[in-house]
C-alpha positions as a printed NumPy array, in Angstrom:
array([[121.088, 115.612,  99.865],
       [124.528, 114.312,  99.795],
       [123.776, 112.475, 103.06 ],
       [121.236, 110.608, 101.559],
       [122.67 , 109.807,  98.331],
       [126.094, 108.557, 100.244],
       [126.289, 105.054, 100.546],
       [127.037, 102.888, 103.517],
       [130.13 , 101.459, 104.056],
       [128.562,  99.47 , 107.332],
       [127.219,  96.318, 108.024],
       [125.073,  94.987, 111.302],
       [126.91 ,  92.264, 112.955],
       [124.909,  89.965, 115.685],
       [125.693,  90.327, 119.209],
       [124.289,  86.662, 120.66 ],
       [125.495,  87.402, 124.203],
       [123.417,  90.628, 124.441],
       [119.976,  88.677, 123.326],
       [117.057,  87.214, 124.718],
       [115.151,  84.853, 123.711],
       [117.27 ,  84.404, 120.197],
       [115.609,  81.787, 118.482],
       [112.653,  82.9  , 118.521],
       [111.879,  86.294, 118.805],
       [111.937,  88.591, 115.817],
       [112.386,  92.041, 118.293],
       [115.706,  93.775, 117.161],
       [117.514,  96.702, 118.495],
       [120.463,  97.865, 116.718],
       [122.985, 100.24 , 118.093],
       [124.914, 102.355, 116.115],
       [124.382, 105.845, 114.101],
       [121.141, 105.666, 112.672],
       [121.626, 107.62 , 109.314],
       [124.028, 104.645, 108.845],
       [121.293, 102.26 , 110.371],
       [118.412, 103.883, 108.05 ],
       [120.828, 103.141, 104.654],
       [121.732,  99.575, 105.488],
       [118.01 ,  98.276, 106.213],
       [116.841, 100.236, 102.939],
       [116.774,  97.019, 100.731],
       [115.648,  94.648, 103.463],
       [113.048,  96.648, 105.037],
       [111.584,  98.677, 101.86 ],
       [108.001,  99.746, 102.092],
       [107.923,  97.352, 105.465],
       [107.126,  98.953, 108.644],
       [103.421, 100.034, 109.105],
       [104.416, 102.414, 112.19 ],
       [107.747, 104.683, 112.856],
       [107.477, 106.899, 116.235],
       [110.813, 109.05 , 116.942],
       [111.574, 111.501, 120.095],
       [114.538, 113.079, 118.6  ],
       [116.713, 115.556, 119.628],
       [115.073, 118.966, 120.259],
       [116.431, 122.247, 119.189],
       [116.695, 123.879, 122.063],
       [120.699, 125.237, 122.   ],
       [121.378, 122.549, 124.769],
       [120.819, 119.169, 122.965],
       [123.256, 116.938, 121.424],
       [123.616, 117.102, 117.386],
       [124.663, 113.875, 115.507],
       [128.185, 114.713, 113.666],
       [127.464, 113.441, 110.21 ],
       [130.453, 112.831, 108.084],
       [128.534, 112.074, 104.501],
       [132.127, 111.345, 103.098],
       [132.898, 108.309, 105.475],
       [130.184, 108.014, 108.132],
       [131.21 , 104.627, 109.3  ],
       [135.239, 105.722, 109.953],
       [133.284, 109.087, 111.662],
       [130.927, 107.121, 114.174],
       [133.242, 104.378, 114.629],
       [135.888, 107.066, 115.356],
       [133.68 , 108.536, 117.777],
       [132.141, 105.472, 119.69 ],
       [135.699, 103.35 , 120.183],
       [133.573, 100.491, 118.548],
       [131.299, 101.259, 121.31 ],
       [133.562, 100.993, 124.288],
       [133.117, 104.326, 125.445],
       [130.441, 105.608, 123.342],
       [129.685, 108.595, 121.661],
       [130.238, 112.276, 122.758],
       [127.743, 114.636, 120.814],
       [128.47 , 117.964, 119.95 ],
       [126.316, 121.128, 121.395],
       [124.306, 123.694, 118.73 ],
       [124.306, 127.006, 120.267],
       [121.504, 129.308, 119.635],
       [124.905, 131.975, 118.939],
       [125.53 , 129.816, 115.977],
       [124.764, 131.696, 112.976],
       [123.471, 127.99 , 111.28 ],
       [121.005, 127.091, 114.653],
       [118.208, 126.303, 112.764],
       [119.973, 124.874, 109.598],
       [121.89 , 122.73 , 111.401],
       [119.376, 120.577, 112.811],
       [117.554, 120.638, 109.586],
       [120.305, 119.129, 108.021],
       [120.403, 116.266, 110.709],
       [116.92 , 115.348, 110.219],
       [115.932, 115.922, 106.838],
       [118.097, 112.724, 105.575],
       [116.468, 110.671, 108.4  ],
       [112.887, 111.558, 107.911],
       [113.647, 110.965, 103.921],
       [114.978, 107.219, 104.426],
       [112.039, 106.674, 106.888],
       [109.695, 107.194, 104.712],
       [111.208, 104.954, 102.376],
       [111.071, 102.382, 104.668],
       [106.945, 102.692, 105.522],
       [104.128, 100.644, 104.218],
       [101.657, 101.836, 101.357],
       [ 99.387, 102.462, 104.713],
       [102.828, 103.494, 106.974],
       [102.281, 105.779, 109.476],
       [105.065, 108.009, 111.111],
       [104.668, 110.108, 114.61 ],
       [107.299, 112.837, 115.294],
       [107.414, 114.437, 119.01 ],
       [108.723, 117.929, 118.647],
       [108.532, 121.336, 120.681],
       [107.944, 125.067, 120.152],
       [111.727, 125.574, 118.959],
       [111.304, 123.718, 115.553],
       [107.567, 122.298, 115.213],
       [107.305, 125.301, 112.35 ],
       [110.216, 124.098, 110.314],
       [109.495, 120.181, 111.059],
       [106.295, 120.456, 109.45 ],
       [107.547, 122.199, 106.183],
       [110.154, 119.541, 106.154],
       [107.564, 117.108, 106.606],
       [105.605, 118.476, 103.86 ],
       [108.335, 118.192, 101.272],
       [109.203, 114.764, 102.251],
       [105.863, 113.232, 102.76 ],
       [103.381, 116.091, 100.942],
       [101.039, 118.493, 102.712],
       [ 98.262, 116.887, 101.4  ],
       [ 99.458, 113.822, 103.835],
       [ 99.709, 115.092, 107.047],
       [ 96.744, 113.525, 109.339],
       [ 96.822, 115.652, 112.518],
       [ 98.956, 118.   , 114.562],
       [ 98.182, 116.357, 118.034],
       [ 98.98 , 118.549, 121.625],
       [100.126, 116.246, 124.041],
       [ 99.573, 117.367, 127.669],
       [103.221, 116.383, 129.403],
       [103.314, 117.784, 132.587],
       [100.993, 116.88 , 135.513],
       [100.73 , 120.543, 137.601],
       [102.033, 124.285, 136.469],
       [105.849, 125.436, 136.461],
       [105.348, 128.886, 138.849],
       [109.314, 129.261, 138.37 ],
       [108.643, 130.026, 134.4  ],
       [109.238, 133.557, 133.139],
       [106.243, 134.197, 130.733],
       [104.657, 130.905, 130.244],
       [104.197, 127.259, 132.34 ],
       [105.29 , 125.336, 129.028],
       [103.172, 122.207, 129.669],
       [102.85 , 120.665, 126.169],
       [104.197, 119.549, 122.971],
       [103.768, 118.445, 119.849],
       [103.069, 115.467, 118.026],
       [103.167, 115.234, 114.032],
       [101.262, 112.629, 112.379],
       [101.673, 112.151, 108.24 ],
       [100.852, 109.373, 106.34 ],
       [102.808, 107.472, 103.411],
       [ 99.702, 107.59 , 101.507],
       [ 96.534, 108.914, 103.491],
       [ 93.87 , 107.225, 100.977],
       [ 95.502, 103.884, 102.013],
       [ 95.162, 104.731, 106.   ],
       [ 92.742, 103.41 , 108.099],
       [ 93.162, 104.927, 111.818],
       [ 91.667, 102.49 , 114.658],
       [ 89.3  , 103.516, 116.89 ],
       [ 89.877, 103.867, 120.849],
       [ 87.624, 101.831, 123.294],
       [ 84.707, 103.398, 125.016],
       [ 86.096, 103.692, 128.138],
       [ 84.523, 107.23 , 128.803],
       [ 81.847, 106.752, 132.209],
       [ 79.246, 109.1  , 131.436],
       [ 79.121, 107.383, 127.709],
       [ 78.597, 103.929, 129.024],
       [ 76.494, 104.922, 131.422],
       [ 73.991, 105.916, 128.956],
       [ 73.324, 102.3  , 127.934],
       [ 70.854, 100.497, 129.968],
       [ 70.44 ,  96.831, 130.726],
       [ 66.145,  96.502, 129.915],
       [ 66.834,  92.628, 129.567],
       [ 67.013,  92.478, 125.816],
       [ 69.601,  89.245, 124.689],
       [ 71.626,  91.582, 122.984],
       [ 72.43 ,  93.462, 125.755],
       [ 72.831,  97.213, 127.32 ],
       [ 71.875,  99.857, 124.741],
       [ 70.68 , 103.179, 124.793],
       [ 67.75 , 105.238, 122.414],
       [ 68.7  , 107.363, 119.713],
       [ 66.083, 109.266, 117.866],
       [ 65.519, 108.264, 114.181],
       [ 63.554, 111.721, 113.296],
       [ 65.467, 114.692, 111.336],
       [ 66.131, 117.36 , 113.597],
       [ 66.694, 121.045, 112.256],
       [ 68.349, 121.589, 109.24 ],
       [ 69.788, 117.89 , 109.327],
       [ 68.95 , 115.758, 105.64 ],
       [ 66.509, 112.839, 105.549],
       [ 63.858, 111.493, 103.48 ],
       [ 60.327, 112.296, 103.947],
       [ 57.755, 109.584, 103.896],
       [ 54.529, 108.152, 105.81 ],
       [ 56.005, 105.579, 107.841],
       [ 53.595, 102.067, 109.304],
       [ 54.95 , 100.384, 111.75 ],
       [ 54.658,  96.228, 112.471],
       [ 51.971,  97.396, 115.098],
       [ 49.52 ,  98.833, 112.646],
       [ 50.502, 102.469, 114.227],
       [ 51.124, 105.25 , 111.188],
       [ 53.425, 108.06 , 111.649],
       [ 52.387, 111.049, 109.311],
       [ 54.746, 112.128, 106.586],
       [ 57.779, 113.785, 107.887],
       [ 61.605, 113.592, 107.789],
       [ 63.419, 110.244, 109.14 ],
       [ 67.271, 109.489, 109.175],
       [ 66.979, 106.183, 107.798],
       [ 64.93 , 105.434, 104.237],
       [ 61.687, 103.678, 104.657],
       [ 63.519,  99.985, 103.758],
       [ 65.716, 100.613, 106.674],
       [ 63.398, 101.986, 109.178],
       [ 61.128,  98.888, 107.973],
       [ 64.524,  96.296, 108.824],
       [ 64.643,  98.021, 111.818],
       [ 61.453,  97.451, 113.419],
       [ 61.385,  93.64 , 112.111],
       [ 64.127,  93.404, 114.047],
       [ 62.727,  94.585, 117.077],
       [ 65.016,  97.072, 117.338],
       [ 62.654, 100.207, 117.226],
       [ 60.783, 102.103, 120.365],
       [ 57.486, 103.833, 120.217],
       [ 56.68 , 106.489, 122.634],
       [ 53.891, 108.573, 121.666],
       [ 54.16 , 110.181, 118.169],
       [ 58.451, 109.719, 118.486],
       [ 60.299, 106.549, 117.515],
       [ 63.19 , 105.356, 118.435],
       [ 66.11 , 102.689, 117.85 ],
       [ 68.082, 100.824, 120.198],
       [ 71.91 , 101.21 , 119.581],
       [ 73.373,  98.259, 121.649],
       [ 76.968,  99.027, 123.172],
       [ 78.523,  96.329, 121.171],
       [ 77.76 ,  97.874, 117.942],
       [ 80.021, 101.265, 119.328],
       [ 82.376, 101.179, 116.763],
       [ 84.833, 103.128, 119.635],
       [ 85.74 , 106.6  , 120.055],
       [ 88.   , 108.48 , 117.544],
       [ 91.113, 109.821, 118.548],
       [ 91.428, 113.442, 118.825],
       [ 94.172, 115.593, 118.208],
       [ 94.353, 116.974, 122.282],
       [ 96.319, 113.862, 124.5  ],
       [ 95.418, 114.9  , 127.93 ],
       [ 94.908, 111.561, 129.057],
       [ 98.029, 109.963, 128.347],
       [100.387, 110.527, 131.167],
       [103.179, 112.26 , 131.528],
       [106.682, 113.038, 131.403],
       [106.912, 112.706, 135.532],
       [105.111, 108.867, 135.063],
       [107.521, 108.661, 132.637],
       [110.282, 108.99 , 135.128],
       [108.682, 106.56 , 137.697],
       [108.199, 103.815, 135.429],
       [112.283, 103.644, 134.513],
       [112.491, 104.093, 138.539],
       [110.328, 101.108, 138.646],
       [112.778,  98.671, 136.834],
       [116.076,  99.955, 137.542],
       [115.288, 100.565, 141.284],
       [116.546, 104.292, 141.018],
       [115.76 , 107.812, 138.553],
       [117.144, 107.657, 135.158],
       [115.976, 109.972, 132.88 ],
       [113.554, 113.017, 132.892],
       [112.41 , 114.008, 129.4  ],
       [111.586, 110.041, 128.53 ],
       [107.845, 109.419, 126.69 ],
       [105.238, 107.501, 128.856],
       [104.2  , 103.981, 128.337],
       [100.205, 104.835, 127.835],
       [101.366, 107.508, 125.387],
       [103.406, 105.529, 123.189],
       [100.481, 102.788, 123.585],
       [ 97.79 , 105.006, 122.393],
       [ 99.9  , 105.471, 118.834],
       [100.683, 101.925, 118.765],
       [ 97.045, 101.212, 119.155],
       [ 95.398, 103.594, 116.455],
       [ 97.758, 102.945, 113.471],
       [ 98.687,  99.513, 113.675],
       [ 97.381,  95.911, 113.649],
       [ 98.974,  92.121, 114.907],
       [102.063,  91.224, 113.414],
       [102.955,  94.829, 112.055],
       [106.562,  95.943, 112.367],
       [107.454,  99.105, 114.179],
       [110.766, 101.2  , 113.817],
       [112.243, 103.776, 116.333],
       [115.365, 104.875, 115.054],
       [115.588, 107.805, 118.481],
       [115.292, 104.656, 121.105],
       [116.687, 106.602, 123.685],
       [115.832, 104.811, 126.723],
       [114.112, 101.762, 124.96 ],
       [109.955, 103.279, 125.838],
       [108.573, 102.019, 122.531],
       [110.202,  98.749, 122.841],
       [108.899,  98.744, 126.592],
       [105.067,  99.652, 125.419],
       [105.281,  97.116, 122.65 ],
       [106.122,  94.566, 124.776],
       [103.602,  95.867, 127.86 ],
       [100.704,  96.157, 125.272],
       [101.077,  92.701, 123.185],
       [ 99.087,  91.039, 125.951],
       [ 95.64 ,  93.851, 125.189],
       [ 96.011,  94.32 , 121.405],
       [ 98.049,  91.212, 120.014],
       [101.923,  91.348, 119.334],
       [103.89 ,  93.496, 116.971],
       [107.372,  93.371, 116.226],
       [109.721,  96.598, 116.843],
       [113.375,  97.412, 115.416],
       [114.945, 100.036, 117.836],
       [117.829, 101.932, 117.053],
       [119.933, 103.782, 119.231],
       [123.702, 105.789, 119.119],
       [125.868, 104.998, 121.831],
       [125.99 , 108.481, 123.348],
       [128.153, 108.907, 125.677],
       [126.843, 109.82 , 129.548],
       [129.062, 112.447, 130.999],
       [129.953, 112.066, 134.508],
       [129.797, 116.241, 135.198],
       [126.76 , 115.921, 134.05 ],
       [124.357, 116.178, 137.821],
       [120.959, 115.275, 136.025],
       [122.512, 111.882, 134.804],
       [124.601, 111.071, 138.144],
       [121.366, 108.057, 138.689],
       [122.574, 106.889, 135.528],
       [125.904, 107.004, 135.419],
       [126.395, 105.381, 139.146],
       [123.427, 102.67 , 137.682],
       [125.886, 101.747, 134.631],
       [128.83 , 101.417, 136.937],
       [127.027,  98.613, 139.569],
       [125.842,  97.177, 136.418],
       [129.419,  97.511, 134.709],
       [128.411,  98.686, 131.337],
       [129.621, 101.53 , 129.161],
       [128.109, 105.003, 130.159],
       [126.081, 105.101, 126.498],
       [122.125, 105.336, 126.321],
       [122.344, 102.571, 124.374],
       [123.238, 100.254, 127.033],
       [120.541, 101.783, 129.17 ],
       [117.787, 100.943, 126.459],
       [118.866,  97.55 , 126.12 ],
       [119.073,  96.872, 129.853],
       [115.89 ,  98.187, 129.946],
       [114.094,  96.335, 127.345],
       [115.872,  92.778, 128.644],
       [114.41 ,  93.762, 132.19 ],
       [110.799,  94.56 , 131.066],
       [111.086,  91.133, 129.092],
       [112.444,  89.151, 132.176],
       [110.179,  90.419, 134.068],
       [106.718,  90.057, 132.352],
       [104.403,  87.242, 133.357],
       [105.186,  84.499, 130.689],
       [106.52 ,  80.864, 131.254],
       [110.163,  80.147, 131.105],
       [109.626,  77.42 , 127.916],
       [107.288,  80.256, 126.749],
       [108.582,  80.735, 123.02 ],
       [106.429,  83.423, 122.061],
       [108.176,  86.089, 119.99 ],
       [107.097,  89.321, 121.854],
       [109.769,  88.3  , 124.746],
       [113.023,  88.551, 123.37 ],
       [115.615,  90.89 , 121.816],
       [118.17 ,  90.442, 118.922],
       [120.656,  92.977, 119.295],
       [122.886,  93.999, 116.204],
       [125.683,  97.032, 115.833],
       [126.914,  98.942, 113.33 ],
       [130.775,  97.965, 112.462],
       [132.945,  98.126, 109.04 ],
       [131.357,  96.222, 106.074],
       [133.524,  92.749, 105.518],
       [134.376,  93.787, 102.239],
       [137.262,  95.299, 101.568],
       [136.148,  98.986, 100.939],
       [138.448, 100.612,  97.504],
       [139.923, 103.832,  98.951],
       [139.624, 106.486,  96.051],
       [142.207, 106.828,  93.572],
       [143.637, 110.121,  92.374],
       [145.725, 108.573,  89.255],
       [148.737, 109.208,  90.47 ],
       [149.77 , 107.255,  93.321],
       [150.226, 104.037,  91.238],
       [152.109, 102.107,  94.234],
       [148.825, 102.4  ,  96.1  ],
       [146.969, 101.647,  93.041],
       [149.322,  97.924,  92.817],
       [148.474,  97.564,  96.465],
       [144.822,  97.217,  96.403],
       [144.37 ,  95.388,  93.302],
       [146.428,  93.308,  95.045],
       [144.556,  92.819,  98.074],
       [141.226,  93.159,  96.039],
       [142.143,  89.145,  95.185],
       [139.833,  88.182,  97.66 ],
       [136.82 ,  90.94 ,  98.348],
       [136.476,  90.05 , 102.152],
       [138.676,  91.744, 105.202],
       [141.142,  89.64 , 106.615],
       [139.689,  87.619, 109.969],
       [136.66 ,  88.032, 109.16 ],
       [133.986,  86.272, 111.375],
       [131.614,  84.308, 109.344],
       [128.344,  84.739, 110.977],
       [129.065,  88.371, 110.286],
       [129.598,  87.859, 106.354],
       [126.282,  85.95 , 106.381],
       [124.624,  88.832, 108.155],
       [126.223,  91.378, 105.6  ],
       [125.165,  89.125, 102.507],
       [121.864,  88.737, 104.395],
       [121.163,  92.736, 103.97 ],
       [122.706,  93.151, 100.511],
       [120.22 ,  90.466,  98.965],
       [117.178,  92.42 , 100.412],
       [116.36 ,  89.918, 103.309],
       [114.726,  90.436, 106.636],
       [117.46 ,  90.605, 109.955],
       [115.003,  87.906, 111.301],
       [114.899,  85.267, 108.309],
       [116.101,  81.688, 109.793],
       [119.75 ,  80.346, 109.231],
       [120.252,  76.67 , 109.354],
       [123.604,  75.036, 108.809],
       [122.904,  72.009, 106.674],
       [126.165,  70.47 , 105.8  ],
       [129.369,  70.171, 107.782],
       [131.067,  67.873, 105.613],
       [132.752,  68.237, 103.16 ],
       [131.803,  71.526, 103.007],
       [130.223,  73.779, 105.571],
       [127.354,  74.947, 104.253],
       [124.452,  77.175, 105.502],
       [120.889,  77.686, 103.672],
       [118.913,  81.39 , 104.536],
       [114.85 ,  81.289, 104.248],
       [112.893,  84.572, 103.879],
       [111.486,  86.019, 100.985],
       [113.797,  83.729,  99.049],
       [116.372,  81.183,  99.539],
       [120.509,  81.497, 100.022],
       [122.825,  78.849, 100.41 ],
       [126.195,  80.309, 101.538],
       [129.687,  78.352, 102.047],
       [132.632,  80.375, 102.806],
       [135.272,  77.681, 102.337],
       [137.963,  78.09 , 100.16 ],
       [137.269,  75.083,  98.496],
       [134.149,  73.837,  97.156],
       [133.833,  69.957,  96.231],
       [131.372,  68.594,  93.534],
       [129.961,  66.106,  95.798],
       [128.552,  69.525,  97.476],
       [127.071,  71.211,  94.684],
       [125.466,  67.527,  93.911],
       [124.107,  66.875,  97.312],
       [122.496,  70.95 ,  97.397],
       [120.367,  70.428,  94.293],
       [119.999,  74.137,  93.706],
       [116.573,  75.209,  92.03 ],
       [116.411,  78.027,  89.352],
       [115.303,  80.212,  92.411],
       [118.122,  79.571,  94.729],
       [120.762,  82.025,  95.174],
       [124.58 ,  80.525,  96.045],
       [126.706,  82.388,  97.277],
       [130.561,  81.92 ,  97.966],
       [134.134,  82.834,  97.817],
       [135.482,  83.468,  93.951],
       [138.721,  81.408,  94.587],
       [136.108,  78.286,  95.798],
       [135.242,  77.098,  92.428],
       [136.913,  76.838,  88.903],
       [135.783,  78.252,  86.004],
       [133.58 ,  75.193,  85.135],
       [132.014,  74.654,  88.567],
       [130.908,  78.85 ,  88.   ],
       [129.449,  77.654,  84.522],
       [127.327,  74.464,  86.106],
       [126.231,  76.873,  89.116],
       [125.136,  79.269,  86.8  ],
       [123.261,  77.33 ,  84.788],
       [121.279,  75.917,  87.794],
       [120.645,  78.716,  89.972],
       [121.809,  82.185,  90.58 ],
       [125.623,  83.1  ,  91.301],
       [127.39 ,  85.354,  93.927],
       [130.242,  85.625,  94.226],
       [132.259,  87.09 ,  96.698]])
């Protein structure tokens, strides 16, 4: 609990060069630690995101565990990554440690509880796991979410043929755990008929409304119905017995030409457009596998990278039954960027959605044969041997390369990338009441509240977060002179100026509203420009 309960001493800063498509797109990835990630985008993102999906790491002795530090976890990952230069090395969890189990319980219990935080009334999450921990995952995701919430255990098919090299067992599945925020709220979509010997059971016999096939509208067996003589528009009576529908429907029906007589049966025409679909079952063995998986990095970066990735179709199929247009989805295990890739591959069949991806930049280790693609792919490319830079490479790629305009302005094709760095304000290091030259020192420095040099785009990010507003809510500089001055519009509206001076021709020409929130440097305004401010809108000051 203390890892949840710590609070962040991070901020997201924009990296412009790394995006696509800036203006317009409203995609994000964010690299850095994602505990750290989860607390920052609590405020901004609460009760947002309709879908999560995460492929974390599994349990199996030879994985990578996160090192979380709940006393300073931004010192600890910055520590660790070199501000990202060389990325982060993760640390082994041997089956021959006494804690195997409990330590990867602690590293995803905080996770899974921000997540949830973060999900719609109607939210949906979808956790990958294996045999090593799918028993302990679902307790955990019973406490955090409530038994009485969980919506399937699904058994995904992932490999194509049999492993004859196996000991015991050709392990060729895994799991997938589905739980709902609130399952009363949930509505799960249904898939398209797509199945041939279903379609081919409805028949073109030249009626307008097209194909359909004949379903019996008698009770069969011990199935329920009411019992009733039944006339039809012909004149032709059908002695008492047990229909499906009541007599007012069976009635509608035939006005409607939509019953069949043949003999002493009847029956109704159910046209293929009123198939509602097919509903998804709990066994995926038609949604690839881990070896497509493989080929379909191959097929962008021109060489293998990656064996254990998620297919596109499987990913799709999840995107697909739990979410609708316009719906945000969060991946805080990116990995190698799939659920930004199916997002993006999919918009075009089922309308766009928006994703936030979030991935640590883990460190590729050159010893290590099964990622010798990769790392010789990162060096032609000269980036940093992390995932991270593979996922983003990735996702830029599938983007450049989809079948859209160049003017095209359409938000699905682009990429806002943020990382995880050291909060701009000056962070108060604890005090033990003795040290009282220390003490001097940061009350001194604690004069102004931000770091020295700090970058203001950055500052407007942080303040951004901290007021509860989306990453993608538009910034607009609207004065220069005398001030510079920049107004924020999401769910409400900041004006932010982070000169040291602030003139009254400024505060004149902004015309706050009671609604507007300023906010700007203490030492900008005297004590009566504070009091006028106040009195017209709301005051922050930094």
């Amino acid at each position: 609990m203390k890892n949840i309960q710590s609070p962040s001493k991070g901020t997201l800063v924009l990296d412009k060069k790394e995006s696509v498509n800036f203006d317009n797109t409203e995609n994000i990835f964010i690299e850095g630690e994602n505990l750290e990630v989860l607390k920052i985008l609590q405020k901004s993102y609460f009760g947002k995101i309709k879908m999560i999906y995460i492929d974390p790491p599994y349990n199996t002795g030879k994985d990578f565990i996160y090192k979380d530090n709940f006393q300073d976890g931004i010192n600890e990952y910055l520590k660790q990554s070199g501000q990202s230069k060389s990325g982060i090395k993760l640390t082994t969890n041997l089956e021959t440690y006494g804690r195997f189990h409990s330590n990867w319980l602690s590293f995803i219990y905080p996770r899974l509880y921000l997540a949830r935080n973060l999900l719609k009334d109607d939210g949906i999450i979808f956790v990958s796991i294996d045999d090593n921990e799918v028993h302990n995952l679902i307790l955990i995701l019973n406490e955090i979410f409530g038994e009485n919430n969980q919506l399937a255990n699904i058994i995904w098919k992932r490999k194509r043929g049999s492993d004859n090299s196996a000991k015991y067992f050709s392990k060729s599945h895994e799991y997938l755990l589905v739980y709902a925020k609130n399952k009363s709220n949930v509505e799960i979509s249904r898939l398209k008929l797509v199945d041939k010997k279903t379609l081919s059971q409805y028949k073109d016999h030249g009626d307008h409304r097209g194909p359909y096939r004949e379903l019996g509208v008698w009770s069969r067996g011990n199935q329920g119905g009411s019992k009733f003589e039944f006339k039809s528009k012909t004149g032709r009576v059908f002695s008492e017995r047990k229909w499906l529908y009541n007599k007012e429907s069976l009635e509608k029906l035939d006005e409607d030409n939509r019953l069949i007589i043949k003999g002493d049966k009847i029956y109704r025409k159910h046209f293929l457009s009123e198939h509602k679909g097919v509903i998804p079952e709990t066994l995926w063995d038609d949604t690839s596998n881990t070896a497509n998986a493989a080929d379909e990095i191959k097929k962008i970066f021109g060489t293998q990278i990656f064996d254990t990735a998620k297919p596109l179709p499987y990913i799709e199929r999840m995107i697909q039954i739990s979410t609708k247009k316009g719906d945000i989805i969060l991946d805080f295990f990116a990995g190698s960027g799939t659920t930004a890739h199916a997002i993006i591959e999919s918009s075009e069949k089922i309308g766009d959605r928006k994703f936030i991806c979030i991935q640590i930049p883990e460190i590729i280790d050159e010893a290590d044969q099964q990622n010798k693609n990769t790392v010789e792919f990162l060096k032609k490319i000269k980036k940093p041997l992390n995932i991270s830079e593979i996922a983003k490479e990735r996702i830029r790629r599938v983007i450049n390369n989809s079948q859209i305009k160049k003017n095209d302005k359409n938000s699905i094709y682009g990429l806002k990338v943020f990382k995880l760095a050291k909060s701009n304000y000056r962070i108060w290091n604890d005090y033990n009441g003795k040290d009282t030259t220390n003490l001097k020192k940061q009350m001194k420095l604690f004069k102004n509240s931000l770091v020295a040099k700090y970058n203001d785009m950055d500052v407007i990010y942080e303040c951004i977060l901290k007021e509860g507003l989306e990453l993608n809510c538009k910034i607009k500089q609207i004065l220069k002179k005398p001030n510079i001055v920049y107004k924020i519009k999401g769910e409400k509206i900041l004006h932010i100026c982070l000169d040291k001076t602030i003139s009254d021709s400024t505060i004149t020409t902004l015309n706050f509203s009671s609604e507007d929130i300023f906010v700007c440097l203490d030492i900008a305004l005297t004590d009566s420009q504070k009091t006028n401010i106040s009195m017209t809108c709301k005051l922050r000051i930094l």
